[in-house]
C-alpha positions as CSV (number, residue, x, y, z in Angstrom):
1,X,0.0,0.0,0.0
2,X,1.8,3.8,-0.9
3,X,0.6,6.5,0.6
4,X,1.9,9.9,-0.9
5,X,3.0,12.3,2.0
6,X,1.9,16.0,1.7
7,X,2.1,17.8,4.5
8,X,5.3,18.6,6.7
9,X,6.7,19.8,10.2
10,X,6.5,22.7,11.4
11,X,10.0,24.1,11.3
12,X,13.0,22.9,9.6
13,X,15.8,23.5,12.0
14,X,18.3,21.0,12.9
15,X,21.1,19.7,10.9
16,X,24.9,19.1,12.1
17,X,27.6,20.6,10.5
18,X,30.0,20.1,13.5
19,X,29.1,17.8,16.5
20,X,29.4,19.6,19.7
21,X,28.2,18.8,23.1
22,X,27.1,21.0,25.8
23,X,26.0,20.1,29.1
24,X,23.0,22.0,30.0
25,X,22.2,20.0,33.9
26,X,23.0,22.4,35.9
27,X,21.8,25.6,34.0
28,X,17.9,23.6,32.8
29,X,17.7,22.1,37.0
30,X,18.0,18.5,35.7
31,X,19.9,18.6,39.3
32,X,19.6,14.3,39.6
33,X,22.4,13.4,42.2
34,X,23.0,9.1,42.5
35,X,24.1,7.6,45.0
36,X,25.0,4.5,45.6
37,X,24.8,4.1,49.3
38,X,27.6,3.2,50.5
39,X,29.6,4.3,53.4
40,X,33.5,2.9,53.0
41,X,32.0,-0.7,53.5
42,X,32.8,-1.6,49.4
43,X,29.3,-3.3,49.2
44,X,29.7,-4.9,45.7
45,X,26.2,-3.4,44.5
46,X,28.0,0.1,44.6
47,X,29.7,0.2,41.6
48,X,27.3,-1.2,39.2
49,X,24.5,1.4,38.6
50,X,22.8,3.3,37.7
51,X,21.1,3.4,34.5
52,X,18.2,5.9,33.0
53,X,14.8,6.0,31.0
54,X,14.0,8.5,28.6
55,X,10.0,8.3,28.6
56,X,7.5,10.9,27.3
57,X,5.4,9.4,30.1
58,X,3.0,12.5,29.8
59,X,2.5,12.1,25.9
60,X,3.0,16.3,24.9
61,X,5.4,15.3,22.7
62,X,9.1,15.2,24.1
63,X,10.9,13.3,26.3
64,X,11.1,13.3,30.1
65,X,13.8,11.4,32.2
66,X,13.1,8.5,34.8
67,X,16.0,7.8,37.1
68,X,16.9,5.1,39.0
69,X,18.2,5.9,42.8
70,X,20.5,3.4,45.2
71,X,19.5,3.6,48.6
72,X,20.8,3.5,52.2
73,X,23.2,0.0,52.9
74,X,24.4,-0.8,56.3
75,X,26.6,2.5,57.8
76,X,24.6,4.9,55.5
77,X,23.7,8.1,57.7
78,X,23.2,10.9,55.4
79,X,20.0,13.4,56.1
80,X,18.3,12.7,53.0
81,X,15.7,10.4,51.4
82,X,17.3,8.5,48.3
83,X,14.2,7.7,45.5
84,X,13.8,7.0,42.2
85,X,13.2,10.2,40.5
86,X,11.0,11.4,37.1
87,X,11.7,15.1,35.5
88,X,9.4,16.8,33.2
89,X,11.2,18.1,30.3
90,X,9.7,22.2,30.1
91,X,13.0,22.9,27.5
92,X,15.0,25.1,29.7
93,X,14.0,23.6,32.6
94,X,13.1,20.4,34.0
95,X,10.9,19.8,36.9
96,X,10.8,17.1,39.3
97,X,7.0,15.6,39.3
98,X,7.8,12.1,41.3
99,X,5.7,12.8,44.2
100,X,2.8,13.4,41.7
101,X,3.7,11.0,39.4
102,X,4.0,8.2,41.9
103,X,7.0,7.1,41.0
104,X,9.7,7.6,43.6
105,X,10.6,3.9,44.5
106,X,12.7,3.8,47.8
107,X,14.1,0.3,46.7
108,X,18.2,0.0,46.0
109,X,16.6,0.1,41.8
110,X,19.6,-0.5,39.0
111,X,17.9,0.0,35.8
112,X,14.3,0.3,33.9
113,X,12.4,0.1,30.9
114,X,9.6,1.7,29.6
115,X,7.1,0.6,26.6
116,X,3.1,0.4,26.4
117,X,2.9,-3.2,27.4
118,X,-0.7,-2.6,27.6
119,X,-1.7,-1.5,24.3
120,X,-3.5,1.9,25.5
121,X,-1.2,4.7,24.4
122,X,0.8,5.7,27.7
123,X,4.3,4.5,28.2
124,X,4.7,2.2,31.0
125,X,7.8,1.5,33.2
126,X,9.5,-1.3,34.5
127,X,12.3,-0.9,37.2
128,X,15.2,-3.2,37.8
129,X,16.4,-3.6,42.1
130,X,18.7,-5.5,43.7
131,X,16.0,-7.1,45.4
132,X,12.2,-6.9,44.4
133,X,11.6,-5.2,40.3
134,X,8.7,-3.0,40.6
135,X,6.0,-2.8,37.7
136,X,4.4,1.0,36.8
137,X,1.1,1.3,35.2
138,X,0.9,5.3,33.4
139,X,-2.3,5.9,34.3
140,X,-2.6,8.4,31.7
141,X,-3.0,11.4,33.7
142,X,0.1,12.1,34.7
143,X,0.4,9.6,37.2
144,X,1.3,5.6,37.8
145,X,0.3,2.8,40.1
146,X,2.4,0.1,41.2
147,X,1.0,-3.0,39.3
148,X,3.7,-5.4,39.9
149,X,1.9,-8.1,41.1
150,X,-1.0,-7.9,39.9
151,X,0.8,-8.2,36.9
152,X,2.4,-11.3,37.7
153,X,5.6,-10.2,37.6
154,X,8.2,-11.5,40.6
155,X,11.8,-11.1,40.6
156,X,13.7,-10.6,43.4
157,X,17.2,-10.9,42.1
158,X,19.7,-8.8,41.4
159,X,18.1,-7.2,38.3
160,X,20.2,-5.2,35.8
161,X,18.9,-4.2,32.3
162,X,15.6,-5.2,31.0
163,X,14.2,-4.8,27.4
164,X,10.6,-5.2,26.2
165,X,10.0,-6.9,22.7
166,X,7.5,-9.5,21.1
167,X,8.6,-12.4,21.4
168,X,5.7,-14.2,18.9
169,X,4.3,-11.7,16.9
170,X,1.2,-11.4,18.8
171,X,1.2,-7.6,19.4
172,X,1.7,-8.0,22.9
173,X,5.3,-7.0,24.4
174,X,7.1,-9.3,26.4
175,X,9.9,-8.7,28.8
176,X,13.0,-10.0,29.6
177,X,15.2,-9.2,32.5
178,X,19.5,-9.4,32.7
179,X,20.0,-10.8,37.0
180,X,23.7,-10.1,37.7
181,X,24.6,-12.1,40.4
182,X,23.6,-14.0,43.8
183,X,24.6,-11.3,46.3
184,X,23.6,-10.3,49.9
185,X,24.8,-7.5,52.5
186,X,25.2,-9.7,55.3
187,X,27.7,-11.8,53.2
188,X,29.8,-9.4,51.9
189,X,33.2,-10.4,51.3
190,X,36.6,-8.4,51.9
191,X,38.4,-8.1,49.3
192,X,41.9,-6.8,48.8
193,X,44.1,-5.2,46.1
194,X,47.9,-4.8,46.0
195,X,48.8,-1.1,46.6
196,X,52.1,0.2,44.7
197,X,53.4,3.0,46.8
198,X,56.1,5.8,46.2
199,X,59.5,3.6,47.3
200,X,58.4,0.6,45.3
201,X,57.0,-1.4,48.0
202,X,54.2,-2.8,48.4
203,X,50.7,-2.8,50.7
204,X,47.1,-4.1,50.4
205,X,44.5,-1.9,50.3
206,X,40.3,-2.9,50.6
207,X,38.7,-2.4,47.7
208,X,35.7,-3.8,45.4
209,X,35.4,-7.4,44.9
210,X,36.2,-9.1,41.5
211,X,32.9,-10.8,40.1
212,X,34.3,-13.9,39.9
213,X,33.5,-13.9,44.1
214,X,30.2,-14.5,43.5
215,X,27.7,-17.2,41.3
216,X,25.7,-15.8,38.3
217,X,21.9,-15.5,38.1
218,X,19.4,-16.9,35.7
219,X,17.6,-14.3,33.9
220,X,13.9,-14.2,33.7
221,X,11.2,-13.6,30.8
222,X,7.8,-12.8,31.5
223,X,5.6,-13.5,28.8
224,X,2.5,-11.1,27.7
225,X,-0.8,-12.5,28.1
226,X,-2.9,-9.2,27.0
227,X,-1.7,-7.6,29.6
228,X,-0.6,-10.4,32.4
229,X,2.3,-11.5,32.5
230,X,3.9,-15.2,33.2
231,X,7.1,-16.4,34.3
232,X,7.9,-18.3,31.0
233,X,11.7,-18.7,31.9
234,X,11.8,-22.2,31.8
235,X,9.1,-23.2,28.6
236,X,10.9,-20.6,26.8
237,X,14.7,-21.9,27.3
238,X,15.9,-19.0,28.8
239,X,16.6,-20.3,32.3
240,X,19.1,-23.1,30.8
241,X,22.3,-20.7,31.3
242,X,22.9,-18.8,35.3
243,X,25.1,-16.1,34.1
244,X,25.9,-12.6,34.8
245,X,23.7,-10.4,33.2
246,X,23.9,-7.2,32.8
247,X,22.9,-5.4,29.4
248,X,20.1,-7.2,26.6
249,X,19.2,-5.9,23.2
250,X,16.7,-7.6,21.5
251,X,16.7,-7.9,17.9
252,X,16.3,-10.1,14.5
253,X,19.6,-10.7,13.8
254,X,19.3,-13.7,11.3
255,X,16.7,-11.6,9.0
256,X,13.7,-14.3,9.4
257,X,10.7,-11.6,11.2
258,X,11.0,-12.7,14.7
259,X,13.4,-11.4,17.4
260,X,16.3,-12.8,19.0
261,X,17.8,-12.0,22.0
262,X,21.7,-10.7,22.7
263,X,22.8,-10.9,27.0
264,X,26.4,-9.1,27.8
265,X,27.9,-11.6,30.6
266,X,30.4,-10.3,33.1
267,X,33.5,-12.0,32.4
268,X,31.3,-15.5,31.1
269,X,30.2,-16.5,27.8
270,X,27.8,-14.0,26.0
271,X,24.4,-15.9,25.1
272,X,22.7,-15.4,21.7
273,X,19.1,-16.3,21.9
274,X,17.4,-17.5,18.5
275,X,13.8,-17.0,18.2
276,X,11.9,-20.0,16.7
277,X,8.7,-17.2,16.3
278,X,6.5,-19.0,18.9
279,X,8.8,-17.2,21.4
280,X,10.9,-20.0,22.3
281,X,14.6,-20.2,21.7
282,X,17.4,-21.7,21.4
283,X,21.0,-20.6,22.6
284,X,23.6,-20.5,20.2
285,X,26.0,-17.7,21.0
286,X,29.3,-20.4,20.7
287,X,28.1,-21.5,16.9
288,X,27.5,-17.8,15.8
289,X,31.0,-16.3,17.1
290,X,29.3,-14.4,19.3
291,X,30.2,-15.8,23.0
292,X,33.2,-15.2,22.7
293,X,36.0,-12.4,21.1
294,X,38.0,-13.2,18.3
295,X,40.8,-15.0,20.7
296,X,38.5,-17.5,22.0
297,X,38.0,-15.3,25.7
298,X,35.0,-14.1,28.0
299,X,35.0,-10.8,28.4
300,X,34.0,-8.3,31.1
301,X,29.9,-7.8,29.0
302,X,28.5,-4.5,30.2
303,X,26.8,-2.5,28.0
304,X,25.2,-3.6,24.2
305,X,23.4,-3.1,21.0
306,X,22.4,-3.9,17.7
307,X,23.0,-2.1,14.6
308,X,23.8,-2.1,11.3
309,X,27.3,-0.2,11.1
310,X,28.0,-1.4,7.3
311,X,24.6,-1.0,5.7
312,X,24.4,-4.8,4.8
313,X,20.9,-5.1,5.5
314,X,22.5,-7.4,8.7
315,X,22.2,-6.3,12.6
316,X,25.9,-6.2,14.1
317,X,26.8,-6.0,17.8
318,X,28.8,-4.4,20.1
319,X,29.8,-4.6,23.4
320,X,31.9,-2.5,25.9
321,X,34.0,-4.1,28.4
322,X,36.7,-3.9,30.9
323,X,40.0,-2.2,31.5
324,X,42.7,-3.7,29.6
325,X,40.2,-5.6,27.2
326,X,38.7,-4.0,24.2
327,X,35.2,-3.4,23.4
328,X,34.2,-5.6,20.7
329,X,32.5,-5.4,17.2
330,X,30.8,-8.5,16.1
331,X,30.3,-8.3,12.5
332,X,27.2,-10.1,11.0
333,X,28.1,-12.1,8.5
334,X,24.4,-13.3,6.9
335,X,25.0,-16.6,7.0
336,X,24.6,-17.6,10.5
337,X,27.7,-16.8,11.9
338,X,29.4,-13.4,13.3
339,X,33.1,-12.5,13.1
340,X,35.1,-10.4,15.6
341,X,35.8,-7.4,13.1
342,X,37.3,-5.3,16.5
343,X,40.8,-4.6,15.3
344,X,40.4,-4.0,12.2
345,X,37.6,-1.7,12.2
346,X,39.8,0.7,14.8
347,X,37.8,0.2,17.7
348,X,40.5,-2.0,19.4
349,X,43.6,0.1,20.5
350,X,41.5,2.8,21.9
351,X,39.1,1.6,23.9
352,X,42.0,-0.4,26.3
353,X,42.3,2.4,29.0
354,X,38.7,2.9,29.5
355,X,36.2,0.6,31.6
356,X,32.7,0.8,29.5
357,X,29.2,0.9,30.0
358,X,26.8,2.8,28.2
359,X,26.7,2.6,24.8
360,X,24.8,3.2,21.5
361,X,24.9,2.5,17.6
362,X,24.1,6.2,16.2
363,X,24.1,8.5,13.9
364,X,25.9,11.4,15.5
365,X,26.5,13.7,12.2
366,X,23.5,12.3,10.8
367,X,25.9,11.2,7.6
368,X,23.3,7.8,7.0
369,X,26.4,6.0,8.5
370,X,26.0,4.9,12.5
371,X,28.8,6.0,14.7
372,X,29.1,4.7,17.9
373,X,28.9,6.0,21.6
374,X,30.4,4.7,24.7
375,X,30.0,5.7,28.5
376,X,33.4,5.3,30.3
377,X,34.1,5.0,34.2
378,X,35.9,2.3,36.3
379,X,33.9,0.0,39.4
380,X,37.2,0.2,41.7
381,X,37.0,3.8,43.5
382,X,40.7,3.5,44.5
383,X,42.0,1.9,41.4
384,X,44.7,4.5,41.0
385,X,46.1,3.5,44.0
386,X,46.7,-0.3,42.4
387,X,46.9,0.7,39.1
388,X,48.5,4.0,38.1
389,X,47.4,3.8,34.6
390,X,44.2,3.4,35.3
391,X,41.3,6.8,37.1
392,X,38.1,5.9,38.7
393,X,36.3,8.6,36.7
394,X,36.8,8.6,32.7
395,X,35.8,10.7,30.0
396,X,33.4,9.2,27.0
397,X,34.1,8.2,23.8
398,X,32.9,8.9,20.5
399,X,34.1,6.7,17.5
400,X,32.6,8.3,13.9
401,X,32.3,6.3,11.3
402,X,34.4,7.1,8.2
403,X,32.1,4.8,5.9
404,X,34.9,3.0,4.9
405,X,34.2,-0.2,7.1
406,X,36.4,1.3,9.6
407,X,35.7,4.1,12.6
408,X,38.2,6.6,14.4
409,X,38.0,8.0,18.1
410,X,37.1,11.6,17.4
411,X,37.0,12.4,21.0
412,X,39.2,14.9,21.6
413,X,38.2,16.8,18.1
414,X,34.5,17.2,19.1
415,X,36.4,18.0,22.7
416,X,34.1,20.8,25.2
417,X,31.6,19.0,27.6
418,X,32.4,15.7,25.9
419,X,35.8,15.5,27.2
420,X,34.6,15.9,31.5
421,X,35.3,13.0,33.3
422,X,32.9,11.4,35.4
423,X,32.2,7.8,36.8
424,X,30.0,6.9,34.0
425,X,27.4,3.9,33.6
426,X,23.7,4.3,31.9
427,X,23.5,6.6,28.7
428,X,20.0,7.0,26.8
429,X,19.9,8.3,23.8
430,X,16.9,10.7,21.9
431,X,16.0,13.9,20.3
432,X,15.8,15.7,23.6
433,X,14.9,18.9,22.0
434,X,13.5,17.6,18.5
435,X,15.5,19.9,16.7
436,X,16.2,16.5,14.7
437,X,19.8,15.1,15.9
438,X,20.3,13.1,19.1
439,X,20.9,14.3,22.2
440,X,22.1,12.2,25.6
441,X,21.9,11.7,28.9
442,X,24.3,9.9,31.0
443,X,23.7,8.8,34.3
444,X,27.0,8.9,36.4
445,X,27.3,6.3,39.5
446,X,27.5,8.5,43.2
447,X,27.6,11.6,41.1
448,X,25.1,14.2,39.3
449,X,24.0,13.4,35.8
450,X,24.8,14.8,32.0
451,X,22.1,16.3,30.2
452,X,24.1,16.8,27.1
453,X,22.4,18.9,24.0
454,X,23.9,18.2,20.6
455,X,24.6,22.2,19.7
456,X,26.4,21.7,16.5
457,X,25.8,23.9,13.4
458,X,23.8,22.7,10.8
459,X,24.7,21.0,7.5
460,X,23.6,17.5,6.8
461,X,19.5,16.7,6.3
462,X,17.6,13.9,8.3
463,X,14.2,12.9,8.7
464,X,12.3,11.8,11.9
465,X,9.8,8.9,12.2
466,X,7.4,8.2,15.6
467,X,5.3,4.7,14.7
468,X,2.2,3.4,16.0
469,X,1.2,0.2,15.6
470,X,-2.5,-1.1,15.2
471,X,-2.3,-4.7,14.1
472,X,1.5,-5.4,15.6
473,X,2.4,-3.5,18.9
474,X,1.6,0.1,19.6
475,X,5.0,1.2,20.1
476,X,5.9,-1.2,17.1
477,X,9.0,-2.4,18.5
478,X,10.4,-4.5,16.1
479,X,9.5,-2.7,12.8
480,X,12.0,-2.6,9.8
481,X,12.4,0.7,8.0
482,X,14.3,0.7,5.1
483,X,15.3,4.3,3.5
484,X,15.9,5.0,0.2
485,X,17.6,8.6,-0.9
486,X,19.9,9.4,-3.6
487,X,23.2,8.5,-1.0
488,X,21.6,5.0,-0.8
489,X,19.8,2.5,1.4
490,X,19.8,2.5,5.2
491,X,17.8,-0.1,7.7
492,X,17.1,0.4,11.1
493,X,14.7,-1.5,13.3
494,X,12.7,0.7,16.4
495,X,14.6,-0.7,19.4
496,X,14.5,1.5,22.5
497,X,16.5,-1.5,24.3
498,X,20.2,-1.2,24.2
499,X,23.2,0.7,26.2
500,X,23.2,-1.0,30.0
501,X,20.4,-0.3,32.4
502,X,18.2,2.0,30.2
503,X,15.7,2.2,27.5
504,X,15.8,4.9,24.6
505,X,13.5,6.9,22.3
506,X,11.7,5.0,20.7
507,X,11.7,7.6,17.1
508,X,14.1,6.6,14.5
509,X,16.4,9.6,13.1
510,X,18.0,8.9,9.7
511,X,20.9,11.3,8.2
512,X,20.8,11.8,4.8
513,X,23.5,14.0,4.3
514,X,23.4,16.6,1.8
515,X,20.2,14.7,0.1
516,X,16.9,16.5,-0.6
517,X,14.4,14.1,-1.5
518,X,13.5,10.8,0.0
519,X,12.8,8.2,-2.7
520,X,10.8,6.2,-0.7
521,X,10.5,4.7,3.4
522,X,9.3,1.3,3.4
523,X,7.6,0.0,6.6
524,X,7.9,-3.8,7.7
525,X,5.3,-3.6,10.7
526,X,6.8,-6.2,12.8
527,X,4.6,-9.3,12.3
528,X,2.4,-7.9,10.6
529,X,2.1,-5.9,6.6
530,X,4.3,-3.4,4.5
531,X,3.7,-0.1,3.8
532,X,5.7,2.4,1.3
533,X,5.5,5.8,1.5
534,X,6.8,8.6,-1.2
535,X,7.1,12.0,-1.0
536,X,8.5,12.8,2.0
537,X,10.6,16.1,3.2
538,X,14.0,16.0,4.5
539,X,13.9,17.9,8.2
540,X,10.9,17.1,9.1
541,X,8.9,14.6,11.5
542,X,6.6,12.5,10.7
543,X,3.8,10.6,12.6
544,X,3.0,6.8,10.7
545,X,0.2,5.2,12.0
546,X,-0.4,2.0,10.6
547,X,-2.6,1.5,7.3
548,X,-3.5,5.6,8.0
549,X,-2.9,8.3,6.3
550,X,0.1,10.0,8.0
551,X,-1.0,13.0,10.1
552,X,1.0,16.1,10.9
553,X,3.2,15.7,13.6
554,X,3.5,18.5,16.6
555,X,6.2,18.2,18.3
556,X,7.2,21.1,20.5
557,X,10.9,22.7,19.7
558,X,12.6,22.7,22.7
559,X,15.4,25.6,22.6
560,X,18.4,24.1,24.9
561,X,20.3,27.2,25.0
């Protein structure tokens, strides 16, 4: 079915001619502080979180921020209460509503997620603890209600990232939930590093544990019965591997309509689920190439996601890691199997001083080519005090894409805001402002977060796409889009799952470059028909409801500075 397009946003602003951050936290009161809870007792949960949602829970059109909060551990005696928190972007300002929304969760919470699970148009969120994940209903006035189990849903585990996704094509979105690994306060071990001091001796210092201490948890998927959900761990095949879990992207990386599932394993084997399309699967990370890097290791798996960094029409993956290891690129190859294309893609050398988290496949200089952004910050507080090549807070990285199979760290050339150091670990990624390239925010473990607006000049053209699903999900997670302009063909699937501990916009932004006129968009509504659409303008958003006419979108520009 084609529909022609005639109608277009209402301004035509943003384009980036040179990427350039600016944090704007401070100056727009997006004054979230984490803390982790600790109190010189090196509790392992400490160093792991925090992640961050970006959720337009209040449906006006942009996005607000959900973030996750630790919470007192034993020796804790600040004079504050530590909650979960939700701002309400107002563009140069941003307002704390979590008393009114209902959403200020006093648990120790890691992560979340946020999709309509439901079905009824409000955004619903899901929130990862160590201990008991909590279930939000969005009420769709502006406030939630705790639903968790009346929902069905139980996990009291140490829960890291969680991603939401339809598993069989029934247009209901299931869930799936990382656990890290089997811990408890009252058993928490002492563990000690090797100090180097000034005369070449020697001393031991206390310090964070290695996660090789402790035992791995099974992850858990709760499966979507119109809107109740049940444990379908075991029937599904997921429950067969005890790992530790800590970032999931969900995607179809073998091209057949169904989705898979990708886990990030500290130090274990990674785990590639393959969807048989009744939402059952079958492990084969070790066959694909993907378990594993290139040299036959497990690495340190923190944060992950898909995308297609070669325009091959094939998902790829990549993962950020430990000190001393690299992050890794796993190249789809189409044919069933992965190779570790790391080194010679460039991503190697530079990424082995930095301890990652965050991360995301996109299209910083909206070229039609996806770069890629990582979140850096070490777990051990003290670690220069082992290590002297190695600092507990890190800057970022940004590797661009030169479109020539390889990428390059332009860090230090973008430079400003981009460049401060902080103890980095969740980083969500979205139009912020909808001026039409992608802003970020990163929350930074026991520190204040980074609202960072992209403020570069404009150049290149793009186009911006919000989907709503009738006969597959509402949120139509899962879709293909394939773009055709006069540069060529890009693909890109909506996916809000990805990074470590966070959930993204849901809208896809392609770059175009200097191209004025889209050939054509064609829609793969996951499980469901195709559409193709013509005529559409560069710069612009567009609203696609399925089998509808298109209606004008209405964003609200949100100035950042």
């Amino acid at each position: 079915m084609t529909y022609f397009l005639i109608f277009h946003f209402v301004f035509s602003l943003g384009h980036c001619k040179n990427i350039s951050f600016k944090d704007y936290s401070a100056e727009h009161s997006l004054n979230f502080i984490h803390d982790h809870g600790g109190a010189g007792e090196y509790y392992y949960v400490e160093s792991m979180g925090s992640g961050i949602c970006l959720i337009d829970y209040d449906n006006d059109g942009d996005l607000d921020a959900y973030f996750p909060q630790g919470a007192p551990l034993p020796g804790w005696k600040k004079d504050k209460v530590l909650e979960n928190k939700l701002y309400r972007n107002d563009g140069t300002s941003w307002v704390d509503v979590t008393q009114n929304a209902g959403v200020g969760d006093k648990s120790y919470s890691m992560g979340c997620a946020c999709a309509d699970f439901d079905n009824d148009g409000d955004t619903d969120l899901y929130v990862t603890n160590f201990g008991h994940d909590v279930f939000y209903l969005n009420e769709g006035d502006g406030t939630f209600k705790d639903v968790t189990k009346e929902l069905g849903i139980e996990n009291k585990e140490m829960g890291a990232s969680a991603a939401f996704f339809d598993s069989d094509n029934d247009g209901w979105l299931d869930l799936y939930v990382t656990n890290y690994v089997q811990y408890s306060t009252d058993e928490n071990p002492e563990c000690i590093g090797r100090m180097h001091t000034p005369d070449h001796g020697k001393t031991h210092v206390r310090s964070y544990c290695d996660p090789d201490n402790f035992f791995g948890e099974a992850d858990k998927f709760f499966y979507n019965n119109k809107g109740i959900f049940i444990d379908r761990s075991s029937r599904s095949g997921i429950n067969r591997v005890q790992y530790k879990g800590l970032g999931v992207v969900p995607g179809d990386v073998d091209n057949d309509g169904d989705m898979d599932i990708y886990v990030a394993n500290d130090k274990e084997m990674n785990l590639l689920f393959i969807n048989n399309g009744k939402g059952r699967f079958v492990e084969k990370a070790l066959a694909m190439g993907v378990g594993y890097n290139g040299d036959g290791l497990a690495e340190a798996g923190m944060g992950v996601d898909f995308g297609d960094f070669n325009r091959d029409g094939w998902l790829d993956i990549f993962v950020t890691h430990f000190t001393g290891e690299t992050n890794t690129l796993y190249e789809n190859q189409g044919l069933g199997y992965f190779t570790d294309a790391t080194m010679e893609t460039g991503l190697g050398k530079p990424s082995i001083p930095f301890l990652a988290f965050g991360t995301k496949f996109i299209d910083l200089n909206l070229d039609g080519w996806l770069d890629i952004f990582v979140a850096n910050g070490h777990v051990i507080s003290n670690i220069n005090l082992i290590n002297k090549k190695y600092q507990h807070a890190q800057h970022n990285q940004v590797y661009m894409n030169k479109k020539n199979f390889t990428f390059e760290d332009k860090t230090y050339d973008i430079g400003g805001d981009l460049t401060q150091k902080a103890v980095s670990r969740g980083s969500a990624f979205g139009d912020i402002d909808n001026d039409g390239d992608i802003d970020y925010i990163v929350s930074n473990n026991n520190q204040s977060a980074s609202l960072m607006y992209n403020v570069g000049d404009p150049s290149n053209n793009w186009i911006g796409l919000e989907l709503e699903g009738v006969d597959c999900n509402r949120d139509a997670i899962g879709t293909k889009l394939t773009l055709k302009s006069k540069s060529g063909t890009q693909i890109a699937w909506i996916n809000p799952a990805s990074s470590y501990l966070t959930s993204n916009d849901k809208r896809i932004v392609f770059g175009i470059e200097k191209d004025n006129k889209i050939i054509s968009l064609e829609i793969s509504w996951f499980g469901s028909n195709t559409q193709t659409l013509i005529n559409m303008e560069p710069n612009n958003y567009y609203k696609i409801i399925q089998n509808e006419v298109p209606k004008k979108n209405k964003y609200k520009f949100r100035q950042s500075f």
